[in-house]
N, C-alpha and C positions, 0 to 999 in steps of 0.2 A: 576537498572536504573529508575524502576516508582514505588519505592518502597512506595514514600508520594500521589502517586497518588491513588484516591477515586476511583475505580472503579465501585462504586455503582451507579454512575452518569449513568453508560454505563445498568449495570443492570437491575435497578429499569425500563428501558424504554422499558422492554419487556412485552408483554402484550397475548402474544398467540394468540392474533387475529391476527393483521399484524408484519412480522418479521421482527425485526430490523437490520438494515445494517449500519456495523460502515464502514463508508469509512477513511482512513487512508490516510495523508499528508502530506510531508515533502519531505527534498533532503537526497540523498543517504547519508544512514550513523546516519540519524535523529533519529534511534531506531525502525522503521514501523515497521519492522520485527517481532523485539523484545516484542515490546505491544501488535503484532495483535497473536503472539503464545500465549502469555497469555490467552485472549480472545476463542481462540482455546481450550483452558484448558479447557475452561467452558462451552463448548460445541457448539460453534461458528463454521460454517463450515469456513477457510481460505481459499481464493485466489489469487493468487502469480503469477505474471507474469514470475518473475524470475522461480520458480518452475516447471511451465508448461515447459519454453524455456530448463531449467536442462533435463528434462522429456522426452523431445522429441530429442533436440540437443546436448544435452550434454554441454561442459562450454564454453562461451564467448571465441574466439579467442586463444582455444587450439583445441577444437574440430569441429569448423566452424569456417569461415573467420570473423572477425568484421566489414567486411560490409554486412553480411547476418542480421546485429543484428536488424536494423530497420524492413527488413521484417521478421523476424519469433515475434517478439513486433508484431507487427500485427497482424498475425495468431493467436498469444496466447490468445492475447485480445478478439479476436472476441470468442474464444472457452469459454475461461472464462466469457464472458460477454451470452453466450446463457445459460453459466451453471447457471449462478448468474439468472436470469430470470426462470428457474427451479426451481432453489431452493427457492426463494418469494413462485413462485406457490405451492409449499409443505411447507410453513412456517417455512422455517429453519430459523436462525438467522444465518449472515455471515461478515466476517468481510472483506473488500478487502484491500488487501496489494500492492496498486497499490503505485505512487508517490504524483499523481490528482497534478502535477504541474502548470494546468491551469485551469485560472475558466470558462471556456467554457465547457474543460472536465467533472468539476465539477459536474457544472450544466445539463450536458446530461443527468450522473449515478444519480443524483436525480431527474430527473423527469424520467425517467427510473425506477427507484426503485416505485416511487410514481405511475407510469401506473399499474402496478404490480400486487401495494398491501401491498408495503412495505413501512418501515420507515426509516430514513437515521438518522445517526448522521456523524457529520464531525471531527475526531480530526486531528487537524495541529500540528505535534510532529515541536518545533522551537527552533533550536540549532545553536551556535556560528560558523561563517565557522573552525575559530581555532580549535576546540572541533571538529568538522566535519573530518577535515581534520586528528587529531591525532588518529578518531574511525576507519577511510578510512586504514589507514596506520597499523592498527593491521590487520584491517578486510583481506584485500590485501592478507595479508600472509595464510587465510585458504584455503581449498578447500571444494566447495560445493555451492549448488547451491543459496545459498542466499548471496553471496562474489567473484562474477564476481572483477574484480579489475578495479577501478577507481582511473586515477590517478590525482594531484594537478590537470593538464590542463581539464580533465574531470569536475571537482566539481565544478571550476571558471567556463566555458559553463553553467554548470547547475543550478547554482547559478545567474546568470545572465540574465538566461531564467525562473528561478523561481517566478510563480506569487502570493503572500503569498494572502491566506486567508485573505477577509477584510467584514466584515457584512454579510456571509453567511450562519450563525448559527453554525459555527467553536467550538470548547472547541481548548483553546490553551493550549499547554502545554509545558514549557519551560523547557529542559533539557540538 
């Protein structure tokens, strides 16, 4: 999937001094996942909302109700966001596999990051709802914890509440 993508861009911007924090963006289905394990590869610490909630709850709306989903998104956040603040403080390099659907959010976790010590890059992974929709529809059928299932009526909500990256120092990447 990011097979033309230069990775080096993300690389080159570590420096040992302050660690760098790729924040990951996009709507479900957009590949986050997918680029931020690469990253992972490389020795990036990963955090995963969905992972935590796997972790602790088990899967979306088999093994807790879909209306507990908002608040355990909660809980997860705040555990990952004290872990992600640790981790600055120890210079790890991290990548967050969140959605950062909004640029409020956005902007929290970078000034956040920058209290710290750290340094943010933003990428916006920016995919067609089509292509979205037919990734959603494989995805749907696995089990585990990064393939909660979203359906059409989901992606339309979240596409419509999607606030895309505009002059925030974003790398876009269209895929």
């Amino acid at each position: 999937m990011f097979e033309k993508f230069n990775f080096d861009i993300i690389y080159r911007e570590r420096d040992g001094l302050n660690p760098l924090i790729v924040m990951m963006c996009g709507v479900a289905g957009s590949g986050k996942t997918t680029f931020s394990q690469q990253l992972e590869k490389e020795g990036f610490v990963r955090l995963s909302i969905d992972e935590e909630i796997w972790a602790t709850h088990g899967r979306f709306g088999i093994d807790f109700p879909m209306e507990k989903i908002e608040e355990y998104k909660k809980d997860a956040e705040i555990k990952l966001r004290n872990h992600l603040i640790k981790l600055i403080q120890d210079k790890q390099q991290v990548v967050i596999d969140f959605s950062f659907w909004n640029c409020a959010r956005r902007k929290q976790y970078k000034q956040l990051i920058e209290k710290y010590g750290g340094k943010w890059k933003l990428i916006y992974l920016k995919v067609q709802p089509d292509v979205l929709l037919e990734r959603l529809n494989i995805r749907n059928k696995r089990f585990g914890a990064n393939s909660f299932p979203i359906t059409e009526e989901m992606l339309t909500s979240y596409l419509n509440g999607f606030q895309a990256p505009k002059n925030e120092g974003e790398i876009v990447i269209e895929n």
